[in-house]
N, C-alpha and C positions, 0 to 999 in steps of 0.2 A: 953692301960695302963693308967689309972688315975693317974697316978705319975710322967708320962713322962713331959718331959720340951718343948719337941716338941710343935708348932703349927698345927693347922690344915693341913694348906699349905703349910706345912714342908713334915706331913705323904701324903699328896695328891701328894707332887713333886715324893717322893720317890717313893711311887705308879707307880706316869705315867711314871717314869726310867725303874723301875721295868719290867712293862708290855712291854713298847716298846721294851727293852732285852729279854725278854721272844721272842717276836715277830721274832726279830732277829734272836733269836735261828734256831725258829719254820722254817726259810726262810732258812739257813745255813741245816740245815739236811733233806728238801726237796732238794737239789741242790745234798747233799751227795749221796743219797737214789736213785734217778733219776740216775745218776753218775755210781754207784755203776750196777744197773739195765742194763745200756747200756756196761759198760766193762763184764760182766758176756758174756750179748749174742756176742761181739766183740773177747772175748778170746773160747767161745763155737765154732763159727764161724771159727775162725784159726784154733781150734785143728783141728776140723772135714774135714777140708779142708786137713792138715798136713796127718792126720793120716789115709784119705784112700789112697793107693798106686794107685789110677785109678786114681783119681782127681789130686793127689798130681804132676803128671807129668805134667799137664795140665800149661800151662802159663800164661792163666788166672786167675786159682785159684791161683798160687803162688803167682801174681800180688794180690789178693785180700787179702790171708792171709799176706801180707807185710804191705799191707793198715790196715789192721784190727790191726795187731801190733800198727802202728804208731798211728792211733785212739785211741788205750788204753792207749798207753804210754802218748799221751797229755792230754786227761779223768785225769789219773792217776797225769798228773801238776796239772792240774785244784784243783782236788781233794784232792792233798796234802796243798792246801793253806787255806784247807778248817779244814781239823785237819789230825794230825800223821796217817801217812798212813802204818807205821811203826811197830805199834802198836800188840804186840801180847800176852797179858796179864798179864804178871810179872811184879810183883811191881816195878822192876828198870826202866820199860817204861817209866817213866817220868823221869827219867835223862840221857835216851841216846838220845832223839830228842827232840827239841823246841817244846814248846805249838804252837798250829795254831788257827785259826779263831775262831773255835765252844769252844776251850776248854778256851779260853782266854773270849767269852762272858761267860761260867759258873762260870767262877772265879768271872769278874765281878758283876754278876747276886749273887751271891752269897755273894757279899762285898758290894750291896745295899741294896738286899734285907731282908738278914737272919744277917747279924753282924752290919748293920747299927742302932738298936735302933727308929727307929722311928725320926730319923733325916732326914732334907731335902739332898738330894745326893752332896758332895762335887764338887767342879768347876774342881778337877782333876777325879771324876766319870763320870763328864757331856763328859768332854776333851777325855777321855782315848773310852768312849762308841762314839763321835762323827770320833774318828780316826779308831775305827772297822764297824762303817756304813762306811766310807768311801772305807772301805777295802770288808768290802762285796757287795758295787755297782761294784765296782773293779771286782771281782769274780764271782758276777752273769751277769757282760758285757762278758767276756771268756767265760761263762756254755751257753749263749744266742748265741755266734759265733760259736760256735762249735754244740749245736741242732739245729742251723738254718741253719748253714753252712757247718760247715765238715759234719754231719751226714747226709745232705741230698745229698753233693756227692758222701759217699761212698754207700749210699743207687742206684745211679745211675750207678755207676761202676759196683755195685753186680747184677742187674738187663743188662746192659752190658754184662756180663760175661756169662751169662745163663748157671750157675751151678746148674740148678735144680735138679741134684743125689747128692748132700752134704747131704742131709737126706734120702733121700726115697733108699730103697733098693736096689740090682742089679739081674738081671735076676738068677735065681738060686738062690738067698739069702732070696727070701722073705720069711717070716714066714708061718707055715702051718695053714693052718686053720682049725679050733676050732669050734666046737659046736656039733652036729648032723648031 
């Protein structure tokens, strides 16, 4: 804008706030996504364990659908620090649970980038983005203890367990075969 009172090194700060929020973001919904991905197959994992009457006797599988529980349920901490986990589309979503991680960088992201004018980012934008990186090393040190760590001993227990009939069929069940 030609008319702006901004300096150069004004729109350059605002820029590099910008981008690194952006960044942020981009780091915050790879964590969610990942997240999200491992609770799908954790809670697929239970049902299917639950829900055949062979397995479901078995004390292993119970042991492992208790595990798989408890793995989702911490996913799902991890996960809730991360944005409303709450979340199910009506407009009053935003006044039955606090903003979390993702939605508080969009506010920001949004209060540098698009209503700031071409002003350099204020010391309470710098402050306010410096307490959500710190909150998202916070949250990607727990998403790192838990892929590195819980996930690979429950990956040991389930190999452990040798419930290789959770998916593949039972004598009698299988599908007929198809073709010519």
């Amino acid at each position: 804008d030609p008319n702006t009172t901004a300096s150069d090194a004004d729109v350059a700060a605002q820029t590099q706030l910008a981008t690194a929020i952006r960044a942020e973001q981009d780091s915050v919904g790879r964590i969610i996504n990942r997240l999200e991905w491992v609770r799908r197959q954790l809670q697929d994992l239970a049902g299917q364990v639950r829900g055949d009457s062979t397995i479901a006797r078995d004390s292993a599988a119970r042991r492992i659908g208790r595990l798989a529980d408890s793995l989702d349920r911490k996913a799902r901490a991890i996960e809730g620090a991360l944005f409303d986990v709450h979340l199910t589309g009506a407009r009053e979503d935003a006044f039955r649970n606090p903003t979390q991680l993702y939605e508080r960088l969009a506010a920001l992201q949004s209060d540098v980038a698009e209503n700031s004018s071409d002003f350099a980012p204020t010391t309470q934008q710098v402050a306010v983005n410096d307490l959500l990186r710190q909150r998202i090393a916070d949250a990607s040190g727990k998403f790192a203890d838990f892929m590195t760590k819980d996930l690979p001993g429950f990956a040991a227990e389930l190999r452990g367990a040798s419930l290789k009939d959770v998916i593949a069929a039972y004598p009698g069940l299988a599908p007929r075969a198809t073709g010519p």
